[in-house]
N, C-alpha and C positions, 0 to 999 in steps of 0.2 A: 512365617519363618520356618525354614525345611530344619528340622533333627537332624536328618540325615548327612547335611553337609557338616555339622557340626561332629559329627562322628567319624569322617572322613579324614577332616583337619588333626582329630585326633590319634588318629590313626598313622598320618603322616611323622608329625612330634612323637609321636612314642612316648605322649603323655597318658602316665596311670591315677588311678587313686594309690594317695599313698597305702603301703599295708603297715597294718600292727605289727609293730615288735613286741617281740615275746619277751621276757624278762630281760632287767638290763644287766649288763655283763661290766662288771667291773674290776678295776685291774688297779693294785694298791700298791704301787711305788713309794717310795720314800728318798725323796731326795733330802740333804741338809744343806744349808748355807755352810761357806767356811772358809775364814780369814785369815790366809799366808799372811804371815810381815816378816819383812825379811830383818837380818842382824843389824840393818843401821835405823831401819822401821824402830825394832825394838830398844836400841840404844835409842834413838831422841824421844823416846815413849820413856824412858826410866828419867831420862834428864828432864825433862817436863813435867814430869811429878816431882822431882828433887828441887825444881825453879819453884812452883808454886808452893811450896813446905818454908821454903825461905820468907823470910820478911822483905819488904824493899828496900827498907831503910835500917841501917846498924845501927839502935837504937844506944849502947856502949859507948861509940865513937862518936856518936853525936852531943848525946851527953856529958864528957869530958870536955870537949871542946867550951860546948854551953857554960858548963862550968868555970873552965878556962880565960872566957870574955867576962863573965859576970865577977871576978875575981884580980881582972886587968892581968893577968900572967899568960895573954895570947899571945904569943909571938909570930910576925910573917918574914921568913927571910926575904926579902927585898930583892935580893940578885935571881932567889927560886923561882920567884912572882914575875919580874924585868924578863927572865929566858922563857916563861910559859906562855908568857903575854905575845913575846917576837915571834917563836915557833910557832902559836897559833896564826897570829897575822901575817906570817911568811907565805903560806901553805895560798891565802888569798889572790896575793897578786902574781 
């Protein structure tokens, strides 16, 4: 095997040994993360914690009702029931 051709090839590439670097140089940015939200961001961010502080259920009105049945003094207006019934099933067909 010739050296020599291999030195040659080298020479061509303009391939070196890497050199040492001398101390590393660093450079100490500070970037931060940071989160615009704009005025209606913020508004459904307030309403969203005012929804989850609520209850699902009005436990008040549930329980007068309760009351209400267990004491026979429910009343259902009949005509309020008949027009909520129609209006719903209207919407259907």
């Amino acid at each position: 095997m010739r050296i020599d051709a291999y030195n040659q090839i080298q020479q061509i590439y303009g391939t070196k040994k890497p050199t040492k670097v001398e101390g590393k140089k660093t450079t100490t940015t500070s970037f931060k993360d940071q989160l615009l939200l704009s005025a209606t961001a913020q508004d459904a961010t307030i309403a969203k914690k005012a929804l989850s502080s609520t209850p699902d259920v009005r436990e008040d009105l549930v329980n007068s009702i309760k009351e209400q049945i267990d004491n026979g003094t429910y009343e259902v207006d009949v005509e309020d029931f008949a027009g909520k019934i129609l209006e719903k099933y209207s919407g259907l067909f």
